[in-house]
Structures are given as structure tokens and as C-alpha cells.
C-alpha positions as semicolon CSV with decimal commas, in nm:
position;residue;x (nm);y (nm);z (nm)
1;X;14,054;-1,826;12,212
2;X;13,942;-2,066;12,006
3;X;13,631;-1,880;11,916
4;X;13,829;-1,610;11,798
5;X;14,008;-1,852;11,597
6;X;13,737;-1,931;11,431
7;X;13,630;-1,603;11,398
8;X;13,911;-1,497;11,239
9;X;13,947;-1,777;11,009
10;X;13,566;-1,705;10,840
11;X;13,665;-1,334;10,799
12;X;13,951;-1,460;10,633
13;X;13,771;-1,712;10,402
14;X;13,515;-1,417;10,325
15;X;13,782;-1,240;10,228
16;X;13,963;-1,487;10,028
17;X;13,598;-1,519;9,868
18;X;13,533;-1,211;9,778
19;X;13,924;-1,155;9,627
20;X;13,825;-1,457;9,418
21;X;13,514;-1,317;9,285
22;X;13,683;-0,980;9,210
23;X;13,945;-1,148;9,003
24;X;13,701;-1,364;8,840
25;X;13,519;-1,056;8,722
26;X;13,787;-0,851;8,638
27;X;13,950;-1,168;8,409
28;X;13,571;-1,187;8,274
29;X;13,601;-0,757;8,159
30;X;13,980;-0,866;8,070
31;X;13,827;-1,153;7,792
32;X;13,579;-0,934;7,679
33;X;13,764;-0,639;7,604
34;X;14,057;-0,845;7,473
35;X;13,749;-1,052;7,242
36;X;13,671;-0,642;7,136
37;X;13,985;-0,592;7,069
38;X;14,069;-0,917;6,841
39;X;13,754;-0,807;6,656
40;X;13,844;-0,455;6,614
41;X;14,151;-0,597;6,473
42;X;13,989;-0,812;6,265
43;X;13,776;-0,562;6,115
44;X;14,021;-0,328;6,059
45;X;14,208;-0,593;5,878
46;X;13,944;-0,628;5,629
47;X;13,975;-0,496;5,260
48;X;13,840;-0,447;4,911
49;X;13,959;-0,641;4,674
50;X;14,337;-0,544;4,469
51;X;14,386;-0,543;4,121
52;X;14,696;-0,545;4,004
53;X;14,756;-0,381;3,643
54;X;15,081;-0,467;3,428
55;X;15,134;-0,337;3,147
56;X;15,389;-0,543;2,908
57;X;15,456;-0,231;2,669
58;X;15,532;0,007;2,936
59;X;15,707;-0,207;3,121
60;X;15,501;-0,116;3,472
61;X;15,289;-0,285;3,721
62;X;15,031;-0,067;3,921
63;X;14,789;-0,196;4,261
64;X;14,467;-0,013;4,190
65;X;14,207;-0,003;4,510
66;X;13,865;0,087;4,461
67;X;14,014;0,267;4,119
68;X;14,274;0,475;4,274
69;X;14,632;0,381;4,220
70;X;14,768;0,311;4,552
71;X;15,179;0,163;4,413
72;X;15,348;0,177;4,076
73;X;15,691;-0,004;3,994
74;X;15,900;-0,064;3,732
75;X;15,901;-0,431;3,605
76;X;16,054;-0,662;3,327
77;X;15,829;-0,867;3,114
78;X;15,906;-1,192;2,903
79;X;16,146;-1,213;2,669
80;X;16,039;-1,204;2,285
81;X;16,107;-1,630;2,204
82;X;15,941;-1,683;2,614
83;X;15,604;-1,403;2,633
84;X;15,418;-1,258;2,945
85;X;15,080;-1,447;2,920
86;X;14,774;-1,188;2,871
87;X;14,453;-1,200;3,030
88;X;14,302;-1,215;3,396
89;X;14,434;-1,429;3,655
90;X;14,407;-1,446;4,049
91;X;14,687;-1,484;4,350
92;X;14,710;-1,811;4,507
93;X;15,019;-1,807;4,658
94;X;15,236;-1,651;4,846
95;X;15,592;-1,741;4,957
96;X;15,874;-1,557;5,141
97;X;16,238;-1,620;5,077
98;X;16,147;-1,863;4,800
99;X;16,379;-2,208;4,709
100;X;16,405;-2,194;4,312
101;X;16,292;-2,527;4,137
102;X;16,423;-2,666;3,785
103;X;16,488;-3,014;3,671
104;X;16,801;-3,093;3,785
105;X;16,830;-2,718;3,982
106;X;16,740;-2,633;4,342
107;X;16,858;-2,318;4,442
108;X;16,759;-2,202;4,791
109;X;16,691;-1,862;4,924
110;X;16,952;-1,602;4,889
111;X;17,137;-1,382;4,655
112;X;17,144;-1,622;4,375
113;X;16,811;-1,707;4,397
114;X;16,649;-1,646;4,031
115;X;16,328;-1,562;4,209
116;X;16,473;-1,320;4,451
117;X;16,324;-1,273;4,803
118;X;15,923;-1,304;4,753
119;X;15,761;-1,479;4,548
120;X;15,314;-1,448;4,433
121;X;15,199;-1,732;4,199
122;X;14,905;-1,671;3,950
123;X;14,659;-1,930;3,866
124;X;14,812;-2,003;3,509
125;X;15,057;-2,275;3,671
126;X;15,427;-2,193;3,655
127;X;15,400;-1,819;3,629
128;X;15,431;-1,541;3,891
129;X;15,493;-1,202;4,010
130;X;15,860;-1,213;4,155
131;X;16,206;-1,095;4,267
132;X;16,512;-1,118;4,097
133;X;16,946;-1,114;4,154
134;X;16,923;-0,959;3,788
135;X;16,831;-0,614;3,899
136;X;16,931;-0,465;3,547
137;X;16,671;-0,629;3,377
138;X;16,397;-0,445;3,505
139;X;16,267;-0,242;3,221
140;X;16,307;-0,493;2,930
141;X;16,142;-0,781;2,760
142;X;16,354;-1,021;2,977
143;X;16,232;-1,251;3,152
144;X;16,106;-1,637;3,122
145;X;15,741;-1,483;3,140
146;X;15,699;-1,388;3,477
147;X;15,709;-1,015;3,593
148;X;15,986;-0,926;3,783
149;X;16,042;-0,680;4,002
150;X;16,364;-0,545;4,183
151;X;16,351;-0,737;4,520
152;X;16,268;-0,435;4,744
153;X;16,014;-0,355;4,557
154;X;15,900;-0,701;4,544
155;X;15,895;-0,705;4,948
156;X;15,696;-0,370;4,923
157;X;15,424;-0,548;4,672
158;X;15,430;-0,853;4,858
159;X;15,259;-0,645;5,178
160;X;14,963;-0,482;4,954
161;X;14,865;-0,803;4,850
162;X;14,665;-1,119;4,920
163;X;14,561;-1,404;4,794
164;X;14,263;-1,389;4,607
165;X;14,340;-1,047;4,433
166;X;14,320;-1,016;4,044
167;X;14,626;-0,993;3,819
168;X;14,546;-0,813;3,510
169;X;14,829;-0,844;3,219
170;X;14,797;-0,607;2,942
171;X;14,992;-0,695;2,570
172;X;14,886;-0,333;2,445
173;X;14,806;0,009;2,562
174;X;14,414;-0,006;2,539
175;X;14,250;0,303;2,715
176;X;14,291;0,137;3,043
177;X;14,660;0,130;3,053
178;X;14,717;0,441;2,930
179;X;14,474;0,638;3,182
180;X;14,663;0,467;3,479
181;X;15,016;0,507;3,272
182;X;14,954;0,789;3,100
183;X;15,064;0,839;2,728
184;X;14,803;0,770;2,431
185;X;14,614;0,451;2,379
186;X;14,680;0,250;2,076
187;X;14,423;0,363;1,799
188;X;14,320;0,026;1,724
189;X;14,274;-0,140;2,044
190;X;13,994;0,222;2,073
191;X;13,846;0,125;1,744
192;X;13,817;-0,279;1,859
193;X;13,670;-0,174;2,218
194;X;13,437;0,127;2,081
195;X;13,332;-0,096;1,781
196;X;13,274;-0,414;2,038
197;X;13,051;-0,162;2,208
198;X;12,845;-0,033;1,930
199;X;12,770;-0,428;1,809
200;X;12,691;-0,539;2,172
201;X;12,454;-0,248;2,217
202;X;12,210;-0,393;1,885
């Protein structure tokens, strides 16, 4: 009896063994395909670099991937005594459901948020790409000198881009602008980019 005790009991060991080994390899092909996976993920996440293109005298902003316009929106610029700045910048920031700051104002997320619901900063400090509870001003010179978008739109930009990505504000239609806008470039901004070519090519 107590041989086939102990019988039974190594059997059962070798089987509680082998169990352990099988779930040891099968959590071993688990990590690695779930390591794959990650990866895959990771890859896939992976993109070229955004531009985005506003123009101040159409009143537009476009996201331009590998030189194919990929969104377009309707936008308001600064106001006449508070300009848009012009020129090149890059993201560095993004924030969701912003708090608006101003001496002696905090206003936090919500409907009466300046701001509106998203909010991308540019490296020229104190400007930005955002929201707004003033809906009707998109399509005018109205703004403080940010660009301002209605909110969902806003949300929708906020998903194409990341920080890092170039912000390109335009103060006239040069030939870049108006291929992505359409319309006519202004004459002189041609004349000032063919004639900048002409002198850099001596």
C-alpha cells in the first residue's frame, strides 16, 4: 500500500512538473508575442514630421504630411493693435481642457474658458494654437495673437499633432500659401522670392 502511495505520489509530482513547464513555456510565447506586439504598435505609431501652415490673410490653417494636405480649418488671427507673429516655430506643448492664466484671472476648464478645450503652445512664449467660447470670431483678425480655432476643430487638430512639429505662420500670400489655399500669390512677395533666387544663384 504504501508503495503504491508512493507510486502514485511521483506520477503526480511528474505531472505537476511537467504542467509547470508547459505553463512556463506557454507564458514565455505569451511575453514574446505580447513584446511583438508592443513593437508592432510602436512602429506603427511612428510618423513623419507635421507642418502646420496658417495663413493670416486667408484666415486658414492647413497640416501638410510629406506635402499633401491631410486637414484644413477655418481660423481667426490677431487683431490689427495685437498681430499673429510670422515666421517658423515648433510645438512644445500640449494640454487638454486647459485652466486660462492672467494677472489677477484664473479661469478653469469649461465653457468660459478663453482658450476653449485644447490648447498647443509654440516656442515664441505666450502664444499658441487654441480653442475658443467666441466661436464667431473665427474668420477675422480677432484675436490676442494666437490662432484660434472653433473647439471641435481644435480637438480634431489636437489628434494630428505632436510635439515637435513645425508651425509655419504666413503674413502674405507668397506662392506657398496660395498653392495649398488656392487663389493668386501676391506679385511682390514672387518678385522678392524669384529675385532672392536669381542673387543667391551668382
Amino acid at each position: 500500500m504504501e508503495r503504491a502511495t508512493g507510486r502514485a505520489k511521483t506520477v503526480n509530482q511528474g505531472l505537476k512538473q511537467s504542467w509547470m513547464f508547459a505553463a512556463a513555456v506557454v507564458a514565455m510565447i505569451s511575453g514574446f508575442a505580447h513584446a511583438g506586439l508592443s513593437q508592432s504598435v510602436a512602429l506603427s505609431g511612428e510618423r513623419a514630421r507635421r507642418t502646420v501652415l496658417v495663413s493670416i490673410p486667408d484666415r486658414k490653417l492647413a497640416v501638410i504630411e510629406d506635402g499633401d494636405v491631410i486637414a484644413t480649418f477655418p481660423v481667426a488671427v490677431g487683431a490689427d493693435e495685437s498681430p499673429s507673429p510670422t515666421g517658423e516655430f515648433q510645438i512644445i506643448s500640449r494640454v487638454a481642457n486647459p485652466t486660462y492664466y492672467r494677472p489677477g484671472t484664473v479661469i478653469p476648464s469649461g465653457k468660459d474658458n478663453p482658450v476653449g478645450t485644447r490648447w498647443i503652445g509654440l516656442s515664441q512664449k505666450g502664444y499658441g494654437i487654441h480653442g475658443t467660447n467666441a466661436p464667431r470670431s473665427i474668420g477675422h483678425a480677432a484675436s490676442h495673437g494666437c490662432i484660434r480655432l472653433r473647439n471641435r476643430d481644435m480637438e480634431r487638430l489636437f489628434t494630428l499633432l505632436r510635439i515637435g512639429d513645425v508651425v509655419e505662420i504666413h503674413g502674405e500670400r507668397d506662392e506657398q500659401v496660395a498653392q495649398v489655399f488656392g487663389g493668386v500669390a501676391n506679385p511682390t512677395m514672387v518678385a522678392d522670392a524669384q529675385a532672392g533666387t536669381q542673387t543667391s544663384g551668382q
